[in-house]
Kinemage of the C-alpha trace (Angstrom):
@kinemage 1
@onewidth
@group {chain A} dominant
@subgroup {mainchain}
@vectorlist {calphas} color= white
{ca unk a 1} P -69.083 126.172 -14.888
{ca unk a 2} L -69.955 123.221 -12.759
{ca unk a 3} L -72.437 121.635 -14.917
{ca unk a 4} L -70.031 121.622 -17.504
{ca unk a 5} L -67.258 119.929 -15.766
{ca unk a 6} L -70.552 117.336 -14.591
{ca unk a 7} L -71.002 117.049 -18.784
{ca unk a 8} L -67.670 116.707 -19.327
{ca unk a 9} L -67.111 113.898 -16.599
{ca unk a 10} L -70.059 112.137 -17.878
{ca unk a 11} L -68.837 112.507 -22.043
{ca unk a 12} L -65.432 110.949 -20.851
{ca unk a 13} L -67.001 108.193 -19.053
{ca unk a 14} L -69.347 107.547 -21.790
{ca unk a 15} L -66.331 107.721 -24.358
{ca unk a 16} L -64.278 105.147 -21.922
{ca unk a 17} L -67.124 102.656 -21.832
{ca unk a 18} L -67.256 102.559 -25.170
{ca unk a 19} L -64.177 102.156 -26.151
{ca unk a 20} L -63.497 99.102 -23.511
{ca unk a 21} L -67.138 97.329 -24.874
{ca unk a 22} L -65.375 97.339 -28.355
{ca unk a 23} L -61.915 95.853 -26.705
{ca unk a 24} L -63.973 92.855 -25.173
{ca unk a 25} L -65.848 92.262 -28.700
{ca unk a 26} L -62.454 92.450 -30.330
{ca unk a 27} L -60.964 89.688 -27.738
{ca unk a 28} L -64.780 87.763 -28.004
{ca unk a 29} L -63.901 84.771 -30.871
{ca unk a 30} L -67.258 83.998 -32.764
{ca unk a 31} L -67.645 80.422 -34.486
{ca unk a 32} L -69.208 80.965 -38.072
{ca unk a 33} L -71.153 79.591 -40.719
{ca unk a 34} L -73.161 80.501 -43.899
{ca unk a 35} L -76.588 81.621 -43.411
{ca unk a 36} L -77.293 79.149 -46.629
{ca unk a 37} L -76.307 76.586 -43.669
{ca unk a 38} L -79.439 77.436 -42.020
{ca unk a 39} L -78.520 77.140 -38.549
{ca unk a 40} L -78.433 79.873 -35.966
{ca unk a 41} L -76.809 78.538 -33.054
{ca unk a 42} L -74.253 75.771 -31.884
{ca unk a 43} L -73.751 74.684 -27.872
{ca unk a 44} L -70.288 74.083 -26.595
{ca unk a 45} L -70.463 70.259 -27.263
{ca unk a 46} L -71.683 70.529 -31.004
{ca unk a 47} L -68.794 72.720 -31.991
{ca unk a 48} L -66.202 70.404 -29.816
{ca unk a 49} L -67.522 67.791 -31.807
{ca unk a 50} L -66.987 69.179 -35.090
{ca unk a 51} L -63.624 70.994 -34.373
{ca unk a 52} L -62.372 67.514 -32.963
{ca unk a 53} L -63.614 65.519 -35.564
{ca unk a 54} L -65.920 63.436 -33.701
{ca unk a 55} L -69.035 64.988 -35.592
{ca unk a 56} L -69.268 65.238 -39.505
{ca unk a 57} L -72.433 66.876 -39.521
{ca unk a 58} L -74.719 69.772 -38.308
{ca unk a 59} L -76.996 69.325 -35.877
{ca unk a 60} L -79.739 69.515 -39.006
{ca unk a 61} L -77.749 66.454 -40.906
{ca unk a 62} L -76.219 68.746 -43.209
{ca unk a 63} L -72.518 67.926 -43.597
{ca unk a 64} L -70.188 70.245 -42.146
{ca unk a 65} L -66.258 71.107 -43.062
{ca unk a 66} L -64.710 72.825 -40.307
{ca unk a 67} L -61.799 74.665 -41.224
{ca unk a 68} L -58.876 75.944 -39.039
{ca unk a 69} L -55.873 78.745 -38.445
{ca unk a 70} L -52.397 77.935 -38.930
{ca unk a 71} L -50.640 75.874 -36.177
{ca unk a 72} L -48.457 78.963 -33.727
{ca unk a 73} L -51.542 81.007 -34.077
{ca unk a 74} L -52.728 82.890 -31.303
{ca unk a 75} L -56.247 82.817 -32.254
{ca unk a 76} L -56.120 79.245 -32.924
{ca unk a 77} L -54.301 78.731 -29.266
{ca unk a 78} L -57.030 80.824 -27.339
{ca unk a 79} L -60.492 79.376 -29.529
{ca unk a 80} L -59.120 75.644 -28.993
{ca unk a 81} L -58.029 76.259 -25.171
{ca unk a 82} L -61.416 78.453 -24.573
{ca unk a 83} L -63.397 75.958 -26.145
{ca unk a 84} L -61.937 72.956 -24.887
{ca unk a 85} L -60.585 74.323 -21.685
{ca unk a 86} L -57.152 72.006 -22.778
{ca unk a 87} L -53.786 73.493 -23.562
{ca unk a 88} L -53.015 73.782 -27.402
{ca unk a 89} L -50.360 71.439 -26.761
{ca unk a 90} L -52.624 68.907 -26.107
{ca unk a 91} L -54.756 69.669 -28.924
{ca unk a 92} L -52.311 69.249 -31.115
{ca unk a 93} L -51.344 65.795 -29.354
{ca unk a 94} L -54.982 64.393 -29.386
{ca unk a 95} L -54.960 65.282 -33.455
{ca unk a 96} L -51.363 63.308 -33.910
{ca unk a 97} L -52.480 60.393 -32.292
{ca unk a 98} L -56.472 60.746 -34.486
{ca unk a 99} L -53.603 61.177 -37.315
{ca unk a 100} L -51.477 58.164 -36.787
{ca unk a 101} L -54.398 56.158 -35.903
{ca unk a 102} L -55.863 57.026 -39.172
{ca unk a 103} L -59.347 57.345 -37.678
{ca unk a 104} L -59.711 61.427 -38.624
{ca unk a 105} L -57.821 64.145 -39.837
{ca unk a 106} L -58.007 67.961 -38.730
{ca unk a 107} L -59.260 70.820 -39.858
{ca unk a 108} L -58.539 72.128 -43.082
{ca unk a 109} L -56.290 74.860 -42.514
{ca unk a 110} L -56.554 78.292 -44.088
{ca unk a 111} L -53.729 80.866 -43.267
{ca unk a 112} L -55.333 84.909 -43.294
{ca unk a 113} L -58.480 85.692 -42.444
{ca unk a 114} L -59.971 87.513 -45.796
{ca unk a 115} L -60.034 83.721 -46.957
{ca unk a 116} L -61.966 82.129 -43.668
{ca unk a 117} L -64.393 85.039 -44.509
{ca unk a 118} L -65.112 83.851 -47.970
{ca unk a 119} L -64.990 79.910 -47.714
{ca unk a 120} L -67.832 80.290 -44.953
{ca unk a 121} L -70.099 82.780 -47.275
{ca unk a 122} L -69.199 81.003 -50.132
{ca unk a 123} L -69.967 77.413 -48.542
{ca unk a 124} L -73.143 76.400 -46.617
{ca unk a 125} L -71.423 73.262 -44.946
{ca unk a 126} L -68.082 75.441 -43.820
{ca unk a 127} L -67.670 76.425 -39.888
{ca unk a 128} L -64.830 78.678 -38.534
{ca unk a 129} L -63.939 80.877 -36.173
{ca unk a 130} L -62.416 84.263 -36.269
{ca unk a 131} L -62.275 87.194 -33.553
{ca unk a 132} L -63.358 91.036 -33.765
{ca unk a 133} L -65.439 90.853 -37.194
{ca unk a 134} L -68.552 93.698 -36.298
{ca unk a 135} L -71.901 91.265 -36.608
{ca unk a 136} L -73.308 93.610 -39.438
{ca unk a 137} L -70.307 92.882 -41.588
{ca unk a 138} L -70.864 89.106 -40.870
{ca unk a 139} L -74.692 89.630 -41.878
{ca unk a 140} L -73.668 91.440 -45.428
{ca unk a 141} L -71.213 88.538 -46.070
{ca unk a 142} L -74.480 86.395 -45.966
{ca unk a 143} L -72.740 84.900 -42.314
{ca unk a 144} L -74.184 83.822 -39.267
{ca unk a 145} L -72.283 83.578 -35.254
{ca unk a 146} L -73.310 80.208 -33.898
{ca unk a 147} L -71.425 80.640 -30.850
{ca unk a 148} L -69.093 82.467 -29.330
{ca unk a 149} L -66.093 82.191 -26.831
{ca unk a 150} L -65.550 85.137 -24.299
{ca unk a 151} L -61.954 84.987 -22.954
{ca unk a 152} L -62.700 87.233 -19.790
């Protein structure tokens, strides 16, 4: 009788872990990009750089079109503030002023997430960022993780 209440500790614990491992990859947000791209991995600075418009091109000299979630969005909010460690309020200052200036624009903005899927396996010099997609999917869609942001 003992050992099985010992099993049955250890199955729920097991069962717990799990569970909370696939919270934190849900809440992990994991820049993308084709695999036709060639690349396999971006450092903090090369995807500020091409999220802020100060680089046009991978780190290979392959152009690269960064493309972004609508304004209010919380995954937009959390990858800009976790990358850039700024508010989203001053994000979206530091693009009016590139704006006005006329010296960039932002990110191409594309609203749902089915649609940032297929722009980056459909285009080798597309980069985005989206949050909870299971790495295997991301492989079939011919789509690689460059980087990712943990927000614990």
């Amino acid at each position: 009788m003992k050992n099985i209440q010992i099993l049955s500790a250890i199955i729920l614990l097991l069962v717990s872990i799990h569970s909370w491992a696939e919270e934190m990859d849900a809440q992990t947000i994991q820049v993308i990009v084709s695999s036709q791209s060639e690349l396999t991995s971006l450092n903090r600075k090369q995807v500020m750089g091409l999220f802020l418009g100060r680089s046009r091109n991978f780190p290979n000299g392959n152009n690269a079109k960064a493309f972004d979630h609508e304004v209010g969005s919380s995954i937009r909010a959390r990858f800009f503030e976790g990358l850039t460690g700024k508010s989203i309020s001053d994000i979206d200052a530091y693009w009016a002023r590139l704006r006005y200036s006329g010296r960039a624009s932002p990110p191409k903005v594309i609203d749902n997430m089915a649609e940032v899927l297929k722009e980056v396996s459909q285009n080798q010099h597309a980069i985005a960022y989206t949050q909870g997609q299971a790495p295997a999917e991301l492989k079939q869609r011919d789509i690689v993780v460059v980087y990712t942001i943990d927000e614990n």
